[in-house]
N, C-alpha and C positions, 0 to 999 in steps of 0.2 A: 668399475669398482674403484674407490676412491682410496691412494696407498696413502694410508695413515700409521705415524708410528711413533715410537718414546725411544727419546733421545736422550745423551747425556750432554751438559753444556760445559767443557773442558777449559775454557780461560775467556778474558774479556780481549779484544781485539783491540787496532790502534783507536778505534771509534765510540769505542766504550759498548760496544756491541757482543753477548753472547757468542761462541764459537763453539758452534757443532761438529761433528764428524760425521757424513752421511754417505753408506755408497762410497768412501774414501776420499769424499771431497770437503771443505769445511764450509759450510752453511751459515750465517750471520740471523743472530736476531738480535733485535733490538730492545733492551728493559728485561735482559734475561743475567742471569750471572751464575758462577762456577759452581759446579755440583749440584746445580738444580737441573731437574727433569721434568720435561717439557713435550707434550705432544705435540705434533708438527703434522701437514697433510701436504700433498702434492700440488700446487697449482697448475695451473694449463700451459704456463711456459715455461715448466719444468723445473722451478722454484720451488722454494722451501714456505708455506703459510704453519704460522705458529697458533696453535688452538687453543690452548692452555698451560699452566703450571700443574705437576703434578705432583713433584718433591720441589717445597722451597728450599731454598740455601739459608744457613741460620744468618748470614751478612745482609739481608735481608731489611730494610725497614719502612716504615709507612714513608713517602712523600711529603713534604709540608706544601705545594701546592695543589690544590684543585685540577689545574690545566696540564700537570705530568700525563704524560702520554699522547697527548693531544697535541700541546704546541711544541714544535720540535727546538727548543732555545733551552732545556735540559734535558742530559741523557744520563747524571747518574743521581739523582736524589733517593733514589730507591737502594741504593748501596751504604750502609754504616760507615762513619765518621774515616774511623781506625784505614776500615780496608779499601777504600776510596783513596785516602793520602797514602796505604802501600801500594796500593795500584799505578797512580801517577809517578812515584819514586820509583817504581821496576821500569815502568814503559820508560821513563827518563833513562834510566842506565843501560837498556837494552838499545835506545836510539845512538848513545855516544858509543856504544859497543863494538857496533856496524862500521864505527869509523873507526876502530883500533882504539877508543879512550877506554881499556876495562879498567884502570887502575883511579880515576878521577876519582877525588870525593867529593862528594857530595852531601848538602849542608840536609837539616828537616826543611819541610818545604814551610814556607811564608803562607799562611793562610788568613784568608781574609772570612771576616765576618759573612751571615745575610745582611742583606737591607745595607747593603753598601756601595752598589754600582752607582755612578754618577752619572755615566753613560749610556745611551740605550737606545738602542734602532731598532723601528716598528716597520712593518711593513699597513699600509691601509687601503682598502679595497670597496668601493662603493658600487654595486649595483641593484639596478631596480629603485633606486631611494637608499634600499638598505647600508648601511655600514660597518663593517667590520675592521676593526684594528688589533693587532697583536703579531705575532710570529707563523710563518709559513711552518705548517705541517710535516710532521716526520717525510723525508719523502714525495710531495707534495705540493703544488704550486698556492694549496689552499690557504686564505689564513685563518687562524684558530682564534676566534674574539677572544681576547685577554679582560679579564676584571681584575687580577691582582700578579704582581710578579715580587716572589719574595729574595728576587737578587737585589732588584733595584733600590734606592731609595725610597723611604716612604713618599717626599717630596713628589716623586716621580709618578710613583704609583697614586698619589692624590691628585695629579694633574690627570690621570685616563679621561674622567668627564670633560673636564675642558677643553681637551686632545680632541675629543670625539666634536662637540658643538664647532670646533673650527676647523675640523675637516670635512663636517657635515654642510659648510656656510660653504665651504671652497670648491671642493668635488663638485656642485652642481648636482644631476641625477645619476653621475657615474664617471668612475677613473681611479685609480691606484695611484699610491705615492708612498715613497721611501723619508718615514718621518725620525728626522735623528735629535733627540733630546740630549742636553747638556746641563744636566743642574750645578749652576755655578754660585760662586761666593752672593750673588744678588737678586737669585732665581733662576727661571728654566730659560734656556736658550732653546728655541725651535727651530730648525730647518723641516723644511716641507718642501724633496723634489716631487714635484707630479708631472705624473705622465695619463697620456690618451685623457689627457681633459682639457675644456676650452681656456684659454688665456687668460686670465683674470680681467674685469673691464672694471671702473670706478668703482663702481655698484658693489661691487662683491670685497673688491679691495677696501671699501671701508668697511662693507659689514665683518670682515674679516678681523678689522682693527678692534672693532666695538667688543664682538665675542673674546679676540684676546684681551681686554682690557679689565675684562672680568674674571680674569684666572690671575694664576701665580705665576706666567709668561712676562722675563724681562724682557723680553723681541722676539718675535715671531718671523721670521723670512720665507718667504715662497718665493722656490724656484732664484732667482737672482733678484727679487724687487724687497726690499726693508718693509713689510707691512705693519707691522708695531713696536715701538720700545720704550719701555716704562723706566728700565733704567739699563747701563749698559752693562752686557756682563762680564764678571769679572772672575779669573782666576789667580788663587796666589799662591806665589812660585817661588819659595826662599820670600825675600824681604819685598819682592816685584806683585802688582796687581796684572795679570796681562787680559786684555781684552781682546779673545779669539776670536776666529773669523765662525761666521755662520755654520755650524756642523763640524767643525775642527776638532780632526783629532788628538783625544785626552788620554792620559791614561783613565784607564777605567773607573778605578776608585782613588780616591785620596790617599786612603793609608799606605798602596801600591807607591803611588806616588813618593809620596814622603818617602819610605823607605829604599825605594830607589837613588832619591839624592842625595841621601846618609853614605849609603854604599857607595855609589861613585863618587861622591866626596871625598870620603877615607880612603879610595881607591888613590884618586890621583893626587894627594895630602902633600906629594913629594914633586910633582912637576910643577911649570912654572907660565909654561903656554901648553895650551889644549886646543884639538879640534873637536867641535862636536858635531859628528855627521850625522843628517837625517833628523837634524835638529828641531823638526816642529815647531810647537812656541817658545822654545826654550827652557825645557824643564830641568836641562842639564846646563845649560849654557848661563842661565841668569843667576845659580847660586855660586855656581864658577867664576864668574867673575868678580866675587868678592875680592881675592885673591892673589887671582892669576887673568892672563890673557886669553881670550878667546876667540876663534872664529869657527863661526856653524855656518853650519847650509843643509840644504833643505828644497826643495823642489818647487812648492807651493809658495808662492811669493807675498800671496796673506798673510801666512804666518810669519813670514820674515819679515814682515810690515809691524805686524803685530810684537815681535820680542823687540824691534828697536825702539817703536815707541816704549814698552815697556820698561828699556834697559835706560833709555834717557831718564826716564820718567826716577832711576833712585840715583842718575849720577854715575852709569857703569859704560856710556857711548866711547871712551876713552879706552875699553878693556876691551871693547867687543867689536866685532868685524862682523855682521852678518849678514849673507848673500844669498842671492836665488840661485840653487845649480842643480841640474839633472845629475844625481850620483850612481843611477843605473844607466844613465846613458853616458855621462862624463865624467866619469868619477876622480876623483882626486887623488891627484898625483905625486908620486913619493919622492920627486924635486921638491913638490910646492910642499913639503911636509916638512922641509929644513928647517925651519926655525922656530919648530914645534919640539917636544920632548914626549908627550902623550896624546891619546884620543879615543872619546868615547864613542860608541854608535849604537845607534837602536832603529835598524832596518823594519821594511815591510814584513809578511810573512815568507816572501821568496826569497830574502835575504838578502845579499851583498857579496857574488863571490867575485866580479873585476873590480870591488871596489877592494876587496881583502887582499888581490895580490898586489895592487898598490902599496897598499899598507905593511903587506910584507917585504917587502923591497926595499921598506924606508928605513929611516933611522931611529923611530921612536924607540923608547926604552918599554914602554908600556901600551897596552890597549882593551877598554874595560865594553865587555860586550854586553849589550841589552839585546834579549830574544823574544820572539812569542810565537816561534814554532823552530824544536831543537833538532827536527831532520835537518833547514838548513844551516843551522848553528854549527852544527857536528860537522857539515862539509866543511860550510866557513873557517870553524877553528881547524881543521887540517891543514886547512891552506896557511895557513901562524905556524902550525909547529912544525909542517917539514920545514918552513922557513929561518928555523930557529928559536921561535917561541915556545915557552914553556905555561901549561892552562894551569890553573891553580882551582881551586873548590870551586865547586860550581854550584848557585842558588837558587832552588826551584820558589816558582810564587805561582800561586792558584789565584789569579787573577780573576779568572773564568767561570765564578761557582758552579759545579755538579756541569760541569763540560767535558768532554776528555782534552782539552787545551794546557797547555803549561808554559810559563814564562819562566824564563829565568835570567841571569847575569853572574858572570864569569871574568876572572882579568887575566890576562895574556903577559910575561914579563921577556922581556930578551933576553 
């Protein structure tokens, strides 16, 4: 006999996931939210399967896309405006909490529009002939064919057919590829890694060019080979055009963007030389140099290809120093920090914590942190203030639309 039973759903977890109590253990569903009741039935490995809603929650609302539930790249579009951004601001403060911050303020969060990502990684998957591209499955290795995503840019979302015809020319009768979009100042930047499919030979490699040639693809690149470029593209960055390397990472959207430069801007108004670590193409490093003195690094040696040219390119190669360095494997050291006064950083999602006790040991007066996951943020800044750093208001941005992700940035003073 099959144990089936009505639950109540007590709070959203770190995943944006319902949280049950069942039997005294808590049960995760997913697309469920607080004070709704939900029947649930036993599965065979002793899990929780959810059958229905049976009491909605009035925070409740319709979805604006089609693919909600299906493709796993949103988890709370079904959640109202209001308690969606009080939800992100609680998990925020309960995260800094864990590390002894209860007292931090913390600003309203930075919200961004729909139809604003610039950015956007598909995953594509061809068998049998057939093709599917969009986002891997709640849970699931599968991907959910996407026709429309209303995070993205329209831009973006108008290129899916074209997406489709040059991965359908490329794949052959079958193979998966990791396809990263960057709509820039001059069009779409494509990267297409693929895997378990045959090498490209001529043949394919031009019809590849031909079908891109017909989209709103400024270059298309497979795997490491230049297959098309119409024109090169271009991001701008303070008063700099920078032309990234194939798939490079952006910040997500523009307004993100911008608003982050503002910030750290006015953050370091008062130093004189900056570090910018984890520097990318330079999205802190080239407005910075208006100014002041700069040296960034960065791991990916493209991109530090990419911001000197860029930096020559308005007349700043004089301000700027910018190197290829492993800062999780080599991190920079609070000697080589002397004749700096501040420095910004915006690590991976794992953070930077041998890079922070460097930092704490040095002499800077200042140090402005960009986040995009505040567990290691929270360790991070501990490592500042036992050191003697004091954290000031800290800035959440919903980078992420209807994600349970949060970004934020924060300045550290001695």
């Amino acid at each position: 006999m099959t144990d089936r039973r009505t639950v109540k759903i007590r709070h959203l977890g770190h995943k944006g996931h319902g949280a049950a109590e069942i039997d005294g253990v808590l049960a995760y569903f997913p697309y469920t939210l607080p004070d709704e009741q939900i029947q649930v039935s036993k599965r065979s490995d002793g899990g929780w399967h959810i059958e229905g809603i049976v009491v909605e929650s009035p925070s409740r609302q319709k979805p604006v896309c089609a693919h909600f539930g299906a493709c796993g790249g949103c988890m709370l579009q079904h959640l109202k405006t209001a308690d969606y951004l009080d939800w992100k601001r609680t998990a925020l403060k309960e995260t800094l909490a864990q590390r002894g911050f209860t007292d931090v303020p913390i600003d309203p969060i930075f919200e961004i529009p729909q139809r604003s990502r610039r950015r956007l990684v598909l995953t594509a998957e061809k068998r049998k002939g057939l093709l599917r591209l969009g986002l891997s499955r709640y849970r699931s290795r599968a991907v959910e064919d996407i026709s429309e995503c209303p995070v993205a840019l329209p831009e973006i979302e108008a290129l899916f057919p074209g997406l489709r015809a040059i991965l359908d020319a490329g794949l052959g009768s079958a193979g998966t590829a990791r396809v990263t979009v960057n709509q820039t100042d001059t069009g779409a930047d494509v990267l297409v890694e693929a895997q378990r499919t045959a090498a490209l030979d001529q043949r394919r490699a031009s019809a590849l060019a031909q079908t891109a040639a017909q989209t709103n693809v400024a270059r298309l690149t497979w795997n490491d080979e230049l297959i098309f470029q119409r024109d090169a593209p271009q991001i701008s960055v303070g008063s700099a055009a920078v032309v990234p390397p194939a798939g490079a990472f952006l910040q997500a959207s523009k307004q993100v963007q911008d608003f982050l430069i503002d910030r750290v801007s006015s953050a370091l108004n008062d130093a004189s030389a900056v570090i910018d670590l984890f520097c990318g193409i330079g999205t802190f490093s080239l407005p910075l140099t208006s100014v002041k003195s700069v040296l960034a690094l960065d791991s990916h040696g493209d991109m530090i290809e990419a911001l000197n040219v860029a930096a020559k390119s308005i007349g700043a190669s004089d301000r700027l120093a910018a190197q290829r360095r492993d800062l999780l494997r080599r991190p920079l050291q609070a000697e080589e920090m002397k004749k700096f006064d501040a420095a910004v950083l915006d690590p991976p999602r794992a953070g930077a914590s041998a890079q922070m006790e460097q930092l704490s040991r040095s002499g800077l007066s200042k140090i402005v942190y960009v986040s995009c996951n505040p567990a290691t943020f929270a360790r991070d800044a501990r490592i500042l203030v036992n050191a003697g750093f004091q954290m000031g208001t800290v800035q959440p941005i919903d980078q992420f639309l209807w994600s349970p992700h949060t970004e934020l940035v924060a300045e550290f003073i001695r």
